[in-house]
N, C-alpha and C positions, 0 to 999 in steps of 0.2 A: 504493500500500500504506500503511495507517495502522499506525502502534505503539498497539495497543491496552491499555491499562492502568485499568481501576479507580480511580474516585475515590479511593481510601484506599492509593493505590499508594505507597510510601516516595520514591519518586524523583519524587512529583507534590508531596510537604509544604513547607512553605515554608524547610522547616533546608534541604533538599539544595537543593544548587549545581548545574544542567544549561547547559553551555557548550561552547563551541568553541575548539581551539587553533590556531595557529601556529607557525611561526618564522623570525626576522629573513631569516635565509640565503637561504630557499628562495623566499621571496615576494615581497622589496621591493626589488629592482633599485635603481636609484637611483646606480650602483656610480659615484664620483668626484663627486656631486653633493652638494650642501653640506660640500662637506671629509671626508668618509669615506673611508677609507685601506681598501689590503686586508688582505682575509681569508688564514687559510692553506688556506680553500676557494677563493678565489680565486686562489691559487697553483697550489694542486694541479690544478685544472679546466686551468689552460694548460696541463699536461704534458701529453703526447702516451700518448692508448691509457690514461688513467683513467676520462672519465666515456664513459656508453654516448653514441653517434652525435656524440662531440665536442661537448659541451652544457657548458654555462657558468652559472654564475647571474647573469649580466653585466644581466639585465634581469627573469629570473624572472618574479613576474605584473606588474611595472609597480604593486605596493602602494604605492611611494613617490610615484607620479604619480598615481595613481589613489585615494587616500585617500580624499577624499570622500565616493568612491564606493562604494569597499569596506567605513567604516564605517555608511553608510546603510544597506547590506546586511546590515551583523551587528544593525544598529538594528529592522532590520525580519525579523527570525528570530526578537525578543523573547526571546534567552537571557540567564538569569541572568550572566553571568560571559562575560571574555572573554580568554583566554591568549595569550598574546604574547610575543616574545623582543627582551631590548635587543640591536641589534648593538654592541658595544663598538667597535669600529672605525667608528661612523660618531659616537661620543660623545668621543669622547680621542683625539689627533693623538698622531704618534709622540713629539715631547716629554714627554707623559702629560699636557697642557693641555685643559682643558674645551673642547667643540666647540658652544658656544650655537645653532647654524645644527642641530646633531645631534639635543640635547638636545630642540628647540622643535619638530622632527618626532614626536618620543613625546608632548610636551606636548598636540599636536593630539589622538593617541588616547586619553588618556588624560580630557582633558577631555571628548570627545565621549561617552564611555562613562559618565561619570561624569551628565552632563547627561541622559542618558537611562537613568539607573536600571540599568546594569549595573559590575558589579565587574572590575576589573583584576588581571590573573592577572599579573605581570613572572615572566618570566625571565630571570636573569641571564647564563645562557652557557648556549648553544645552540650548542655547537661553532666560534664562528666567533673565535677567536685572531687579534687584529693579526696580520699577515703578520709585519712589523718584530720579534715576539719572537723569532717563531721564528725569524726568522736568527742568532737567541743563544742558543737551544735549545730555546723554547718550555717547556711543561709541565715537560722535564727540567728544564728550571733550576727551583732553589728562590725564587728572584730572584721568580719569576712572579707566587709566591703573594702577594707583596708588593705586587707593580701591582696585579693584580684587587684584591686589598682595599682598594686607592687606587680603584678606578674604581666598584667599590661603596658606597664612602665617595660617592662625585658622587652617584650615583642615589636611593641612600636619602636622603640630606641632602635632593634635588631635588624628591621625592615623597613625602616624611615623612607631609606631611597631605595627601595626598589616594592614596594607596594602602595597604594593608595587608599584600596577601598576596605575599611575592617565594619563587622557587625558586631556592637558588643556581646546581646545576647541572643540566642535564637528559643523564638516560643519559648518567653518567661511562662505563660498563664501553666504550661507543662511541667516547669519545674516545681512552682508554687503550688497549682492545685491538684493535676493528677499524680503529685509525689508527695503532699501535704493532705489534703481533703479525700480525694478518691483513694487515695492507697494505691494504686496499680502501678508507680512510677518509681523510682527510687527520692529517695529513702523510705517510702512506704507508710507516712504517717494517715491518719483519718481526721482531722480537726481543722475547721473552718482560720480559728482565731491563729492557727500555724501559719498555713498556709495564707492570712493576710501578712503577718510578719517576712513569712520568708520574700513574697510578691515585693513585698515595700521594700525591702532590704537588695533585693536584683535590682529594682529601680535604684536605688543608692549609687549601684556598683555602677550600673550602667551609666548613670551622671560623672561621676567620678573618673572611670574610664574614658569618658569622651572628653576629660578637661586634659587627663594624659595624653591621649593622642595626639589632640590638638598642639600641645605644646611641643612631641616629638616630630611630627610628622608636617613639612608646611604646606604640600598639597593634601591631605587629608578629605577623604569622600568617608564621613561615619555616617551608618544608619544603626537602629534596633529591626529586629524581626521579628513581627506581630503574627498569630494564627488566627483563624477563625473564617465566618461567614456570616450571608446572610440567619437571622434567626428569627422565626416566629410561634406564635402557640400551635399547638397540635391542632387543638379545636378556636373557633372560634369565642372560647367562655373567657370572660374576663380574667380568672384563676392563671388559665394559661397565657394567657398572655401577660400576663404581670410576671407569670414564670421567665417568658420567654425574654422580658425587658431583662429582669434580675440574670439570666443567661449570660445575655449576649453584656451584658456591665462587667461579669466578672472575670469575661474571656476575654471582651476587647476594650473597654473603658478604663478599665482599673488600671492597665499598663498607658493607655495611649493619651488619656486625662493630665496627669501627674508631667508627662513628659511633652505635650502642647500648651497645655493650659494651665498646669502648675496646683493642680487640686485633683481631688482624688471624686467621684462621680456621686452627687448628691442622692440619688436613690439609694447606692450603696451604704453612708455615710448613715442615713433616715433608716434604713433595715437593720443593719449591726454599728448602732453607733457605738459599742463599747471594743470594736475592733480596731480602731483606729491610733489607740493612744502609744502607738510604736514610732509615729511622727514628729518626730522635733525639730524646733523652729531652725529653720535655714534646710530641712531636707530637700524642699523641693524646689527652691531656689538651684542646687545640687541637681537636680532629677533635670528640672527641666532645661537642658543646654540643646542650643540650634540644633537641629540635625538636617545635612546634607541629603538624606534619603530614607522612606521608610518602607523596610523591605517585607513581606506580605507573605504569608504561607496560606494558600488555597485547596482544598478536595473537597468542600463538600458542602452543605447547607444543613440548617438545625432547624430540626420542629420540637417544642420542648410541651411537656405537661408536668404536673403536681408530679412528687412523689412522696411516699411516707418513709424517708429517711433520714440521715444528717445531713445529707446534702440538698435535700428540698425540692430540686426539681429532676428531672431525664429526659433526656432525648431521644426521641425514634426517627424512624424513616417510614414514609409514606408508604405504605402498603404495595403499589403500582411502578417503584419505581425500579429503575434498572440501578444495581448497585456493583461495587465491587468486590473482592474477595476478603477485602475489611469489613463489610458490607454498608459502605458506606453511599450513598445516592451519588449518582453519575450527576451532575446539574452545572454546566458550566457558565451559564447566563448569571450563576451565583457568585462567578470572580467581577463579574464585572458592576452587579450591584454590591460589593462587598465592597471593593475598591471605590466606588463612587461616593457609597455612604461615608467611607474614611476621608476620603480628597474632601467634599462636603463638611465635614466634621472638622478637620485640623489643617489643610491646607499645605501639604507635603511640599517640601521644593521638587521634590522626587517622588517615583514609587517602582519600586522592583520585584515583579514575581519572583522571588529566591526559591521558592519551592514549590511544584506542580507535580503530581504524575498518579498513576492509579498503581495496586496491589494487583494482579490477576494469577492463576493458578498454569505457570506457563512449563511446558514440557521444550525438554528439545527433544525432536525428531528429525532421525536422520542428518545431525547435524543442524539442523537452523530449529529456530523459534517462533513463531508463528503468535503473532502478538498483537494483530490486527485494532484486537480490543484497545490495549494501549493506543495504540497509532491513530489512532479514532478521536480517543480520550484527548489527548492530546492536541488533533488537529481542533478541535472544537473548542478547546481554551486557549489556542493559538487564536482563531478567529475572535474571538472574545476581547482577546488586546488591542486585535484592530479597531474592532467596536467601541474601547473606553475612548479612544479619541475622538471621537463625536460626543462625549458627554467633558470633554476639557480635561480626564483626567492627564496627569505628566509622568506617564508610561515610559519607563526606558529600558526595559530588558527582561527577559524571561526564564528561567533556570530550571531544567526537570531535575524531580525527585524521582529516579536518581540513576547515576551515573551505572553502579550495580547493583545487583541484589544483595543485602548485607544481615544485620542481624537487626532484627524490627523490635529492640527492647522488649516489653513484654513478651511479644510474639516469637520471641526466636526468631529460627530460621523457617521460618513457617509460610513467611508472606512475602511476594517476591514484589518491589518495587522496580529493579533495575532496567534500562535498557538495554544491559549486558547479566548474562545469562549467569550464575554461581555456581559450578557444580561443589561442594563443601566437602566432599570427600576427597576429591583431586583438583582444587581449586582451581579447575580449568574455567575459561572467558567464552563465553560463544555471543555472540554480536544479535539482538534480538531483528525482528523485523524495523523494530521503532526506532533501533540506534541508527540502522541501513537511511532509514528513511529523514532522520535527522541528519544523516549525515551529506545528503542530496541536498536537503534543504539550505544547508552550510554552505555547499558548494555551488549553489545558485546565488545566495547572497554575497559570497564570493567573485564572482564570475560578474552580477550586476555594479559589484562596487570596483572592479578591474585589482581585486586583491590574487597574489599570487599563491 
């Protein structure tokens, strides 16, 4: 299947950014080699009855071994841009001492990417917290935000001149609530009043961090990376829909309030106002620093109803709809009211799809991969960014989740994201239909812009 697009397509010009993402956690094994210390994923995976069939990131795709290999690979997909997560744990020993053996593993990608004409996407935190904090509280502690701005201070100082674009955090509302409130995340806790602590305390870092980079780095492009979607009630009763406000506040307000507008979202504030008193005067002054770009994680749309639990409300999916092997709703018309609500809302200089792509249940046969479904998925939230340009959003670039199929947290090795294929026993690469087809796409925008 090709993504067919038009010479004059916005997503073929030479402004837009079309790449691929990652992150540290799920892909680079490596785990105790060159001095990398654990994760609190690496924690949490030992516990018994977390991730599905007992799966670890202990080796994930073998990124760390296999570098070479895997940059070749992104070399010869010809994308513009190429996102990546630092693991902090394999960069700073528990001491909080520079790890030169850590450092000279990014050095590798960073050069290779650079050598062949693509842009480096850094992200700085991809969920993966030294193990060592968290046995002093991790994120609760306010202590944290003080390390991460010290391990930011390393990276930025380390790639000043030769990278531009860093994201502090990718999908706070993940680290806060489904690893505070729902349990299913690492560290695993169940409590609303945590998980507003810990939410506030990433904003901290994340202010913090962008006043470091700022000062290393003089061309400097920072954004945060927000998830989410459209959200509405299940039914049309008033109940749900007040669910569905309270929802979509805690997934996308609660981060993106603080960091626009310097306050935290008055529904929120009016429903648990005894959760708030972790704010002290000048935090958000701190929080809220310019940002250059806000980068957007998209899959899916929320219908939310009541529940009887500690978390209040759940979300389903529409009976009718076509879902994915997450089984999350196919709806791509939802990036582009997603995006508009936010441009609307806080008035981005920027906004960057950093993360698109569906899960499906894909075999290789006979050598290829047959992945149409993707290809589809894809083409259809491609078309979508064409689309936000008529509503004035400031669209610049598009990133599929994800490069390979890696280790889906919770999920193990369960749920294939990738445009390239994992086999986890022989960590062999098989190129799906949708990378083939991304990579046509590259070489037409190529070929329009006279790049060689």
């Amino acid at each position: 299947m090709k993504l067919q697009f038009n010479n004059n397509a916005i997503v073929l010009t030479d402004e837009f950014t079309l790449g691929v993402a990652t992150a540290a956690q799920q892909i680079e094994g490596g785990r105790s080699l060159d001095g990398r210390i654990d994760s609190i994923w690496d924690a949490y995976a030992a516990r018994k009855d977390t991730i599905e069939n007992g799966d670890t990131p202990t080796n994930a795709c073998e990124h760390y071994r296999l570098l070479d290999q895997d940059i070749a690979m992104i070399i010869d997909l010809g994308v513009d841009a190429y996102r990546f997560s630092i693991a902090w744990p394999r960069v700073m020993n528990e001491q909080g001492e520079v790890n030169p053996l850590g450092l000279a593993f990014y050095d590798r990608i960073v050069d290779a990417l650079l050598a062949n004409g693509i842009t480096p996407y850094i992200t700085l935190y991809h969920w993966d917290l030294p193990e060592y904090l968290q046995m002093s509280g991790g994120w609760q502690n306010r202590v944290t935000t003080d390390l991460f701005a010290q391990y930011v201070d390393v990276i930025s100082q380390h790639f000043k001149d030769r990278v531009q674009h860093f994201s502090t955090l990718n999908e706070p509302w993940c680290s806060a609530f489904l690893g505070n409130l729902y349990g299913v995340h690492a560290p695993g806790n169940t409590d609303r009043k945590t998980a507003y602590i810990v939410g506030h305390h990433l904003l901290l870092a994340h202010g913090k961090a962008c006043r470091v980079i700022r000062k290393n780095v003089s061309n400097a492009q920072i954004g945060i990376v927000l998830n989410g979607g459209p959200t509405q009630g299940l039914t049309d009763s008033i109940e749900d829909n007040l669910k569905a406000e309270l929802a979509y506040h805690e997934m996308v307000s609660f981060f993106a309030e603080p960091i626009y507008k310097a306050q935290y979202p008055s529904l929120l504030r009016k429903v648990f106002p005894d959760l708030f008193d972790m704010v002290l005067p000048g935090d958000l002054d701190i929080i809220s620093q310019a940002l250059d770009y806000l980068g957007v994680n998209y899959y899916t749309r929320n219908f939310v109803t009541d529940a009887q639990d500690h978390i209040g409300y759940q979300t389903k999916v529409s009976p009718d709809a076509i879902v994915t092997a997450m089984g999350w709703e196919v709806y791509p018309q939802g990036l582009t009211q997603f995006c508009k609500q936010l441009n609307d809302s806080y008035q981005p200089k920027a906004i960057y799809i950093l993360e698109n792509g569906a899960a499906f249940d894909d075999q290789v046969v006979e050598g290829e991969v047959n992945d149409d479904a993707r290809c589809e998925y894809i083409y259809q939230h491609l078309l979508e960014v064409e689309n936000m340009f008529n509503f004035g959003v400031p669209i610049k670039g598009y990133f599929v989740w994800s490069l390979m199929d890696n280790f889906e947290w919770a999920f193990g090795y369960n749920k294939r994201f990738g445009i390239v294929h994992v086999d986890y026993q022989t960590q062999q690469r098989t190129l799906k239909r949708s990378a083939h087809a991304i990579k046509a796409l590259l070489k037409q925008k190529k070929r329009i812009n006279n790049v060689k």
